[in-house]
N, C-alpha and C positions, 0 to 999 in steps of 0.2 A: 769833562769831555764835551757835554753841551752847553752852550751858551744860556744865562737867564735873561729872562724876558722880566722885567718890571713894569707892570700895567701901570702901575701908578705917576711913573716919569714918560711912559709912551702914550700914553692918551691922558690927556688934560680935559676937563669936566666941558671947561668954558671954550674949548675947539672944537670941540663935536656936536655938530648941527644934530638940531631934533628930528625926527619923524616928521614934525608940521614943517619943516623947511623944503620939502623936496613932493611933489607932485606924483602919484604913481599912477600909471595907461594900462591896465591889464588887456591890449585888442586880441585877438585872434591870430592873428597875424605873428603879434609878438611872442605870443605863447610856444607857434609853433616853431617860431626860430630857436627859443629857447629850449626847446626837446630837443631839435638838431644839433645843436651844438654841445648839448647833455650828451647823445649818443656818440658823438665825434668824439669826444672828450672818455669814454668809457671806450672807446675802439683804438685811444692810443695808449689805454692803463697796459703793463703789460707785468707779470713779473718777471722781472732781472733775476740774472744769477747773483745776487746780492748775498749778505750774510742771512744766517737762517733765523734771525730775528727779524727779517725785513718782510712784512704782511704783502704791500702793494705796493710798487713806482710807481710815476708816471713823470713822461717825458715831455720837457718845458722847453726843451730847443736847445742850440748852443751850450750845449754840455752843461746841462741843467736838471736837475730833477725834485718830483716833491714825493717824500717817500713815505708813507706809513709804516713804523714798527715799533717794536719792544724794548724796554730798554730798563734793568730793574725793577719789572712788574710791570711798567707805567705805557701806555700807548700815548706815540709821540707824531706829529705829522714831521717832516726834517725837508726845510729846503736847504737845496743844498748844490754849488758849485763843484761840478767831479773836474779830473785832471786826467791828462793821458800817459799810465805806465806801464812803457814796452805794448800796447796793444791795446790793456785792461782798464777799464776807465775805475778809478778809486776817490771816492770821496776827499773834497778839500777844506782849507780851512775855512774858505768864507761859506755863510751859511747861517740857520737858526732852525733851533727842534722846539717845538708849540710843544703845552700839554695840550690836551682837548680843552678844559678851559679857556685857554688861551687861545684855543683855534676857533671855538664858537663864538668865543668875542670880536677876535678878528671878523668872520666873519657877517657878524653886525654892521660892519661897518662897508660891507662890500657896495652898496647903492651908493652913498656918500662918496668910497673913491674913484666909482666909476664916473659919477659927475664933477668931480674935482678934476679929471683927467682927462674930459670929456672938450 
């Protein structure tokens, strides 16, 4: 039903720049955009009438969503691509459900793709 993630063919040892490669600014400034944007980001979570294993949405735009829920015991983050039926938006195939392992690695990595993309 969910796709697996294999860490080990998705991140290569020798691709992923270290800590010492990237500069970090903690100013004042920056701190407080980063709260704004925390709060912005926590004023669009909302829950969906979703399945009653689904904890928390939140909406990514263009009929997109990252969803926190349950799934065999396990908490799962689920990005995921919805589709429009007769009205009801229902999840599609394209997409990927994280364990939490997988989501705190990812998010390891979040500084690095922000400057990759930058």
């Amino acid at each position: 039903l969910f796709p697996t993630f294999h860490s080990s063919s998705f991140f290569m040892a020798e691709n992923i720049p270290s800590d010492d490669d990237f500069e970090v600014s903690t100013t004042t400034a920056g701190k407080r955009k980063e709260e704004k944007e925390k709060e912005e980001h926590e004023t669009k979570r909302k829950k969906v009438g979703g399945a009653d294993n689904d904890i928390a949405t939140f909406e990514l735009g263009n009929k997109r969503r990252a969803t926190v829920r349950t799934f065999k015991g396990r908490t799962l983050i689920d990005l995921r691509e919805y589709y429009d039926d007769g009205g009801t938006l229902k999840p599609g195939r394209k997409g990927i459900a994280l364990t939490l392992d997988q989501w705190k690695k990812l998010k390891e990595f979040v500084d690095a793709i922000d400057k990759a993309v930058a």
